[in-house]
Structure formats: C-alpha cells, structure tokens
N, C-alpha and C positions, 0 to 999 in steps of 0.2 A: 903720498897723501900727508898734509902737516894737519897736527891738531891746535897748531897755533901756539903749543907753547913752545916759547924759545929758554933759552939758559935767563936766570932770574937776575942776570946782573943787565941783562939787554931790554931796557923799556920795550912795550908794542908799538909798532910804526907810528898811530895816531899820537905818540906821547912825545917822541923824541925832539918836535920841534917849538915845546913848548921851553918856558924860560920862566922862574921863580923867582921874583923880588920883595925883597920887604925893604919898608919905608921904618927909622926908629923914629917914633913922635915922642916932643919934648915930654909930654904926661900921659899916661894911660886913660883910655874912654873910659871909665868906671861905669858909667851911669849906662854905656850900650850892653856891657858885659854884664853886669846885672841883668839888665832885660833880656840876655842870650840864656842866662843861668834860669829867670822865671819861668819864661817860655817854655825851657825843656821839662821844670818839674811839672808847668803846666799841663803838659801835652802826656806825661807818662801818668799823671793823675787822673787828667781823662779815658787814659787806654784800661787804668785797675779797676774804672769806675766801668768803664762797658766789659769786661770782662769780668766783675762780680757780677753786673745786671741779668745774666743769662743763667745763675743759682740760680735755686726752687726757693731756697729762704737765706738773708745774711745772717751774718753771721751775731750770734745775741750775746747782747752787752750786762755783763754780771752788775746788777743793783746794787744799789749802796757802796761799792766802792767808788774813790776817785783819787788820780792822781793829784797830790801834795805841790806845791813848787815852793 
C-alpha cells in the first residue's frame, strides 16, 4: 500500500510535466501590483471585520485621546 508520499526531491506524477517560464519585461506593472497588494489588504480587512462582528460588544475607544501626526 503507498500513502503517496515519495522522496521530496521527486515531484508527484501530475507535476512532472509541467514547465516554468518567465518573460523579463522591459518595466515593471506597478500599477497591477499595486492592485494585487490592495486587494489582499482588502480582503484580510474584510475577514477582521466578520470575525470581530460575531463579539457581544467592540471593542471601546478611550475619549479624548487622539493620535498626533
């Protein structure tokens, strides 16, 4: 009986006839990679936000302080 793992320098079957290329482009996308970087803080702000919503009460904001800049 195999549990499917082989030695870790051996890909699994479905991997081996795959093939990895990169293209170098003369300037970097900035402007998609920006939007990869928004996206994901987007996406983990929405997960803190449904994962505080299911507390009994948030968390309470000390008066009369504020941050300075």
């Amino acid at each position: 009986m195999t549990t499917g793992a082989e030695s870790p320098s051996v890909p699994p079957e479905r991997m081996r006839d795959y093939r990895v290329e990169a293209e170098l482009r003369p300037s970097p996308d900035l402007h998609k990679l920006a939007q990869v970087f928004i996206g994901m803080a987007q996406a983990r702000a929405r997960q803190e936000h449904q994962e505080n919503a299911g507390q009994e009460s948030p968390p309470e904001h000390t008066g009369g302080q504020s941050v300075e800049s």
